[in-house]
N, C-alpha and C positions, 0 to 999 in steps of 0.2 A: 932057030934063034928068034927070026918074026913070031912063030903062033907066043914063045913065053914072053914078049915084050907086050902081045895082046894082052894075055892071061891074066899079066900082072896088072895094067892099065884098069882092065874090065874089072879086077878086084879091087882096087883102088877106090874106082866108079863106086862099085856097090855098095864099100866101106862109106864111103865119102857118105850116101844119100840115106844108110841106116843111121850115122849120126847124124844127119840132119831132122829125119824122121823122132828121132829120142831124144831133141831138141825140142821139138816142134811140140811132141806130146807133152813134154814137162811142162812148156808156158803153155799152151791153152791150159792144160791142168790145173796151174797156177798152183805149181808145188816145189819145196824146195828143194834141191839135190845138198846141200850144205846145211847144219845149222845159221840161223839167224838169226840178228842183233834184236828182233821186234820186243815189246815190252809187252807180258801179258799182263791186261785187266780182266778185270769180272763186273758182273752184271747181272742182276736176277730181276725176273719177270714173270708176272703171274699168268702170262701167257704170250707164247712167241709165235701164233698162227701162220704156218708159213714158210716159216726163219731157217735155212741150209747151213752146214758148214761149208764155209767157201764164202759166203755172201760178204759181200763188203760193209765196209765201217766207214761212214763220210761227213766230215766236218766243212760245211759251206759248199755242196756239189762237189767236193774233192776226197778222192781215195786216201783215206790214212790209214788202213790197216784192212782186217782180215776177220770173222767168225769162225776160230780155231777148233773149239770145241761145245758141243749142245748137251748140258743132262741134269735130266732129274734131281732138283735138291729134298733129299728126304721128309727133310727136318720140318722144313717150311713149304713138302708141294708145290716150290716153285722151280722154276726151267733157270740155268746157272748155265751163263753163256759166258766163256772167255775167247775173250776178243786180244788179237795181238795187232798192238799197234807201232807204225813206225815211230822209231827212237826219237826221231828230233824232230815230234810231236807232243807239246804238253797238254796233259789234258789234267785242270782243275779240278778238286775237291767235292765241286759243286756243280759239276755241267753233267746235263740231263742227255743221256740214252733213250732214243726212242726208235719203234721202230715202224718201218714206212715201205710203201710200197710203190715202184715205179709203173706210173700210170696205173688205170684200173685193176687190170687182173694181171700186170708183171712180177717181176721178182721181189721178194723183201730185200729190205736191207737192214743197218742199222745205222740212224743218223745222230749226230752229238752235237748237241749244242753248247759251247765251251760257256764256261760260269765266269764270274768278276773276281772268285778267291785268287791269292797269290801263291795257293800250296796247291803243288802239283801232285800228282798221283806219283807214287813212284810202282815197281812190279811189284806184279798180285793183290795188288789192290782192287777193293772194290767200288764200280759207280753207283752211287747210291741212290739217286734218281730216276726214277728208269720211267717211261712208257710202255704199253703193253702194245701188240699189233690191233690195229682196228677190224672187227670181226663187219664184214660186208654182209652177209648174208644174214645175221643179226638182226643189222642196222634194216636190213629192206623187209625183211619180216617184220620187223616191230613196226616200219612203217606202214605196211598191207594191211596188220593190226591193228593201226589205228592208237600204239601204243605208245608214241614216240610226242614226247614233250617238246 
């Protein structure tokens, strides 16, 4: 009767720390077990150097959403990013997407600078403003070159 009251105990244990382990991995993942309320937009860029799915969407240093998905727009060769952002986040008509990178050689992101319109995007919409990533290594070559205005 002691070793099944172990048995059980120790199962329990084990049970207990694989779900905490399948916890643990979801959020650093930072993925969702459920659908979510986030609202997708779009955003095209003639080049996103850098730019991960996963990488954050941030209006004023704050986290509002997510880069869902990255891909090739045929049509127009440019990079067609949908970004999902938290719902009871508006984002105007007219505020510019740019994308930026933390510190020198850290992660991109993508940063939004909300506009003065009073129409809001609603889903699948597109930002029509965009920035493109700053190419560093460009930049210091044209400088070496002696090209840079």
């Amino acid at each position: 009767m002691r070793s099944v009251k172990l048995e059980i105990s120790v199962g329990l244990f084990v049970l207990g720390g694989l779900l905490a382990m399948g916890w643990l991995s979801v959020k650093l993942a930072r993925m969702e077990m459920v659908g979510s309320d986030n609202v997708p937009l779009y955003a095209h860029f003639s080049s996103i150097s850098g730019l991960k799915t996963g990488a954050p969407v941030e209006i004023a240093g704050v986290e509002v959403g997510r880069v869902d998905d990255i891909h090739l727009d045929m049509k127009e060769y440019e990079a067609k990013v949908r970004l999902k952002i938290h719902p009871n986040v508006p984002i105007q008509e007219d505020a510019i997407a740019s994308i930026r990178t933390k510190g020198l050689i850290g992660e991109r992101y993508i940063s939004i600078s909300p506009g003065a319109s009073e129409t809001v995007l609603s889903a699948d919409q597109t930002i029509i403003q965009t920035e493109p990533a700053i190419n560093f290594e460009e930049l210091i070559s044209q400088f070496v070159h002696g090209s840079v205005e």
